[in-house]
BAKEDO-585731 format. One record per residue: residue number from 1; residue in three letters; x negated, y negated, z negated of N, C-alpha, C, CB in turn. Coordinates in steps of 0.02 Angstrom, whole numbers, padded with zeros to 5 digits, m for minus. Atoms other than C-alpha are relative to their C-alpha. Glycine has a CB too. Layout:
% residues N
REC   num   residu      n.u      n.v      n.w     ca.u     ca.v     ca.w      c.u      c.v      c.w     cb.u     cb.v     cb.w
REC   NUM      ALA        X        Y        Z        X        Y        Z        X        Y        Z        X        Y        Z
...
END
This chain:
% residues 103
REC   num   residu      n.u      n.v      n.w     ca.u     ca.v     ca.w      c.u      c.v      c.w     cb.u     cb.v     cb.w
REC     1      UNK   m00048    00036    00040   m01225    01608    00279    00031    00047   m00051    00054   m00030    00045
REC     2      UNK   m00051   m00047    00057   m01129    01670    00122    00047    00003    00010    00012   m00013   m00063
REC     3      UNK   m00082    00001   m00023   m00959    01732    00138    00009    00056   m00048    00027    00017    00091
REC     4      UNK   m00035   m00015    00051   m00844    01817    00018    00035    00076    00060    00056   m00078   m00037
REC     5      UNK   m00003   m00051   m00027   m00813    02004    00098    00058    00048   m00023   m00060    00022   m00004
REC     6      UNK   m00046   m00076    00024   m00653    02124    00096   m00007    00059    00069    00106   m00024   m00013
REC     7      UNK   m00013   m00042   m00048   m00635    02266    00183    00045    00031   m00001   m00035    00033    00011
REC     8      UNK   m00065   m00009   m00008   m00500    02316    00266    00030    00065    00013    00016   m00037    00042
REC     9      UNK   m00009   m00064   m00005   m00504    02485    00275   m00005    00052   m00043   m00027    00013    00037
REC    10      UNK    00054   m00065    00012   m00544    02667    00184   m00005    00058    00021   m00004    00018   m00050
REC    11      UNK    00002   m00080   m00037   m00609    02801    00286    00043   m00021    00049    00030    00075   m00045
REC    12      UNK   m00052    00003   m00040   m00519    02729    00422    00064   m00026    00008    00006    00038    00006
REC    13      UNK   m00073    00012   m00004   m00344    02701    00361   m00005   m00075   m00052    00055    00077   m00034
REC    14      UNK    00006    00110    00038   m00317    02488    00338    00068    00020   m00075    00067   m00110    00106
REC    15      UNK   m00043   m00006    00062   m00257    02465    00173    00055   m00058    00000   m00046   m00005   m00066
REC    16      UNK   m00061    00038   m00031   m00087    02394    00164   m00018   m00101   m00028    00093    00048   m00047
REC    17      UNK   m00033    00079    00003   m00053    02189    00161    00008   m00021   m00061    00071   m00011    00030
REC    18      UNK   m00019    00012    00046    00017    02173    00005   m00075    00022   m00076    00073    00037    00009
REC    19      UNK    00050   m00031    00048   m00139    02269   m00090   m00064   m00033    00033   m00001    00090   m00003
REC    20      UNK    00058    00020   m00024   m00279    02183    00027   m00015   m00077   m00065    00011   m00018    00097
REC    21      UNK    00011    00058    00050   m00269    02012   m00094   m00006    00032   m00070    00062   m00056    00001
REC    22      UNK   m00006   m00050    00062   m00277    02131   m00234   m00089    00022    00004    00069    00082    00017
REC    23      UNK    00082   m00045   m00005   m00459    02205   m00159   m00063   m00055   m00028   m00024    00026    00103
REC    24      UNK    00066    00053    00000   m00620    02139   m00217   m00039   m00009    00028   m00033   m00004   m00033
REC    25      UNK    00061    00006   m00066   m00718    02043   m00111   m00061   m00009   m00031    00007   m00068    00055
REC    26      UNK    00084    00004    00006   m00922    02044   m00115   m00013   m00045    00029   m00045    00052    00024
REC    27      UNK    00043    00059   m00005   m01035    01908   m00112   m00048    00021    00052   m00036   m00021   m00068
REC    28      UNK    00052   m00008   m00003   m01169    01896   m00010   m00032   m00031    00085   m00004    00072   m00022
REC    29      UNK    00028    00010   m00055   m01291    01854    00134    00046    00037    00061   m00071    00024   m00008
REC    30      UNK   m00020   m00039   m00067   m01174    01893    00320   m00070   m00033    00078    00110   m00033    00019
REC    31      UNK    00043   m00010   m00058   m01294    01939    00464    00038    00043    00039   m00069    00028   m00015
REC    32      UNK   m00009   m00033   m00069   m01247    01974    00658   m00074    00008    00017    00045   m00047    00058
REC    33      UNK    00081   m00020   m00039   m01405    02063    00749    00027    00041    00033   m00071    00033   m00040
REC    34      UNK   m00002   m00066   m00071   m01410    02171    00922   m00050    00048   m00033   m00035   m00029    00097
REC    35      UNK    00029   m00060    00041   m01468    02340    00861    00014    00058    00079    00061    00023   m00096
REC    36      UNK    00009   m00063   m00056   m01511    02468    01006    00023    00079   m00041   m00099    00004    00030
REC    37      UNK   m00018   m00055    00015   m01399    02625    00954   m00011    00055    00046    00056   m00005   m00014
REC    38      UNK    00012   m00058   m00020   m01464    02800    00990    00055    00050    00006   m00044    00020   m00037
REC    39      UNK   m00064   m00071   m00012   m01313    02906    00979    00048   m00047    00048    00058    00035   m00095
REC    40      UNK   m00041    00043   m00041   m01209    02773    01074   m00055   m00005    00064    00024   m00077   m00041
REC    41      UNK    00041    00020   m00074   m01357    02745    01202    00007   m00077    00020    00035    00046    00069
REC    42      UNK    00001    00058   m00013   m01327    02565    01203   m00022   m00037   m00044    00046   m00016    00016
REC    43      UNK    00020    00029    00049   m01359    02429    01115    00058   m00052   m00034   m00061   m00030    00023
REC    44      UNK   m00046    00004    00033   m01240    02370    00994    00002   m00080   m00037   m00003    00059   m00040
REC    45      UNK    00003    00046    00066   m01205    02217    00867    00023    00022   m00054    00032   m00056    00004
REC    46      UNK   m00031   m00007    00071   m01205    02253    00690   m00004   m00062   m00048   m00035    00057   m00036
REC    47      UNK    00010    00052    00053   m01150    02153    00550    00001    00027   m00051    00042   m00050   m00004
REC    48      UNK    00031   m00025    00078   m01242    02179    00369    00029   m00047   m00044   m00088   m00002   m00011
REC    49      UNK   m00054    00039    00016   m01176    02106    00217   m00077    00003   m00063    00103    00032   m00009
REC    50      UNK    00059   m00032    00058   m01348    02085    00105   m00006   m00062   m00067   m00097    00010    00049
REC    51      UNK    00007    00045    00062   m01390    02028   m00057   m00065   m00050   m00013    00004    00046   m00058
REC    52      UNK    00060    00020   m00035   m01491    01876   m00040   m00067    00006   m00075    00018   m00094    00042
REC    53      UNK    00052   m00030    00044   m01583    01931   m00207   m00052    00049    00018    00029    00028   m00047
REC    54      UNK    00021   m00042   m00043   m01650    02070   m00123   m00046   m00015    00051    00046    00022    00024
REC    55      UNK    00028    00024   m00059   m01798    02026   m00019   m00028    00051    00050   m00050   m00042   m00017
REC    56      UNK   m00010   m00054   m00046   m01794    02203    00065    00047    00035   m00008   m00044    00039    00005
REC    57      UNK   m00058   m00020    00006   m01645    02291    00099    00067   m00050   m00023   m00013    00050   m00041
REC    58      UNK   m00038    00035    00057   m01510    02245   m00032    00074    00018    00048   m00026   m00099   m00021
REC    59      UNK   m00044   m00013   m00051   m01358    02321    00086    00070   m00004   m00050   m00018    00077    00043
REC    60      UNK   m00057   m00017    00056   m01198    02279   m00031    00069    00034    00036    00025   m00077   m00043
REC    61      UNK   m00044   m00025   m00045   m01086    02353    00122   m00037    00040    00041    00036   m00048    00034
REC    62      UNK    00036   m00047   m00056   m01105    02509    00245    00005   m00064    00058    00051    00089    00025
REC    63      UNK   m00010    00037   m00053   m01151    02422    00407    00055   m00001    00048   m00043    00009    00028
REC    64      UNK   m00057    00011   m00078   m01021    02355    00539   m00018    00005    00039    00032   m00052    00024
REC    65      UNK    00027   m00017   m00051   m01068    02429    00681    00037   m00001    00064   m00021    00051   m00013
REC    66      UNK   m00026    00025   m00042   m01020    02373    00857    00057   m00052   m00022    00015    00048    00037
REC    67      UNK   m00055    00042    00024   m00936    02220    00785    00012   m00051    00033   m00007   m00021   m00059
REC    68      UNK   m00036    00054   m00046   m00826    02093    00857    00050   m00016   m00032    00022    00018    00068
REC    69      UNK   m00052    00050    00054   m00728    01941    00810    00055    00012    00026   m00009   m00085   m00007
REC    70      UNK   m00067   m00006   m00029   m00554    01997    00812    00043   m00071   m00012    00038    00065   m00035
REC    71      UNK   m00032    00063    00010   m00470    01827    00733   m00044   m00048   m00039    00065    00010   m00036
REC    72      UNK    00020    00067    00027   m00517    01652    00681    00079   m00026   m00036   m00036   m00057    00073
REC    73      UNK   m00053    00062   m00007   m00409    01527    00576   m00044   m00025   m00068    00104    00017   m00006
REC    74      UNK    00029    00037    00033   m00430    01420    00438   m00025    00033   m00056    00033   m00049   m00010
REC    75      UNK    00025   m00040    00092   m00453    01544    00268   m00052    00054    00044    00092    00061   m00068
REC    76      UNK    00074   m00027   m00017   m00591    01624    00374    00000    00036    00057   m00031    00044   m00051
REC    77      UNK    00000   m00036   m00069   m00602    01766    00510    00001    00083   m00003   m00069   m00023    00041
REC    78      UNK    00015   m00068   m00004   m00601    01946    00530   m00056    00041    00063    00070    00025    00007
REC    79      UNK    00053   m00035   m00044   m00749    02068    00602    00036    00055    00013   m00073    00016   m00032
REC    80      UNK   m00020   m00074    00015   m00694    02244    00659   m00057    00038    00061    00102    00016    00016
REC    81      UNK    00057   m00042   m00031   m00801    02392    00715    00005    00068   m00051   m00086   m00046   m00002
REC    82      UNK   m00006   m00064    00018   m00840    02550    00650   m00057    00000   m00071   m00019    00054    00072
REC    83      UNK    00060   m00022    00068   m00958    02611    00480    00001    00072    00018    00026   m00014   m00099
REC    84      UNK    00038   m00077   m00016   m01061    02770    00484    00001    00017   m00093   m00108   m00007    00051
REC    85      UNK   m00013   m00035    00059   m01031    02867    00330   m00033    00074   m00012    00072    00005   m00001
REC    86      UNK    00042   m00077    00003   m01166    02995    00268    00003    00051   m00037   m00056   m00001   m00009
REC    87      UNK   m00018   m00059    00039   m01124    03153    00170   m00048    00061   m00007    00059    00024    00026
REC    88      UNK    00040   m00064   m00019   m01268    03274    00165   m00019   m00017    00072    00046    00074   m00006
REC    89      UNK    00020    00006   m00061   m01310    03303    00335    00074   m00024    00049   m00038    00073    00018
REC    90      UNK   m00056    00017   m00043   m01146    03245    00417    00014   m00077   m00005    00064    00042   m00020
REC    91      UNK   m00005    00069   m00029   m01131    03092    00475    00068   m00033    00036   m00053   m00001    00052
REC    92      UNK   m00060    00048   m00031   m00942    02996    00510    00007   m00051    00008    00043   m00003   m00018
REC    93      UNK   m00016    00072    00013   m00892    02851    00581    00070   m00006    00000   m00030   m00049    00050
REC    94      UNK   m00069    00020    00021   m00741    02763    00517   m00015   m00090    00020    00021    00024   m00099
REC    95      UNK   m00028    00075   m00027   m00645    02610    00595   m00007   m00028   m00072    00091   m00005    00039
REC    96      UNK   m00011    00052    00029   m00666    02459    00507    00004   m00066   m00001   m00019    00006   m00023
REC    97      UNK    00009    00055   m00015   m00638    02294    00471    00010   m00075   m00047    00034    00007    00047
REC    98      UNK    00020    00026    00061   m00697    02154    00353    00064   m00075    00026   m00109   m00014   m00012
REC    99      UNK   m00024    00086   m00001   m00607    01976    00324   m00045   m00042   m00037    00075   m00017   m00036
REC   100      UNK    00048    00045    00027   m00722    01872    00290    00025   m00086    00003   m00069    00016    00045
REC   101      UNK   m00016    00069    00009   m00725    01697    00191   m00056   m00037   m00013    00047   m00010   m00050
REC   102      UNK    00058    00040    00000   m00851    01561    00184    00004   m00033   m00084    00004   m00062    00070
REC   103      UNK    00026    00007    00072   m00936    01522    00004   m00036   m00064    00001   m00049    00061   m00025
END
């Protein structure tokens, strides 16, 4: 399904309330899939955020990784979980968490 994408975080720290309706949200294809994580040893749900132009790849968001529906209501829902952030060889993950709206 399409849905209209903010995220609610950067690097971790949620950006305030008043500046989130301010952020711009992304378009695009939202996908949940179980994804067997190797550094976690389990197996996880991530949610991708892809562009349905794109008929490989097309990633317009780092992945949500171990994600789960924190709220429902009527202007849409929020995901939260973590993103992996790559720098050279270093690899962080940072809390995050999208609000997502239906298109």
């Amino acid at each position: 399904m399409r849905f209209l994408v903010v995220c609610m975080r950067r690097r971790g720290v949620p950006i305030a309330k008043e500046r989130l309706a301010r952020e711009a949200a992304v378009s695009g294809e939202l996908l949940v899939v179980e994804h067997r994580d190797a550094a976690l040893s389990r197996t996880i749900r991530v949610a991708q955020l892809k562009d349905p132009a794109e008929p490989i790849g097309g990633d317009l968001l780092p992945a949500l990784y171990d994600a789960q529906l924190l709220w429902v209501a009527p202007q849409g829902f929020t995901l939260g979980g973590f993103e992996r952030i790559e720098v050279g060889t270093v690899t962080t993950d940072y809390a995050q968490s999208w609000w997502c709206r239906g298109i």
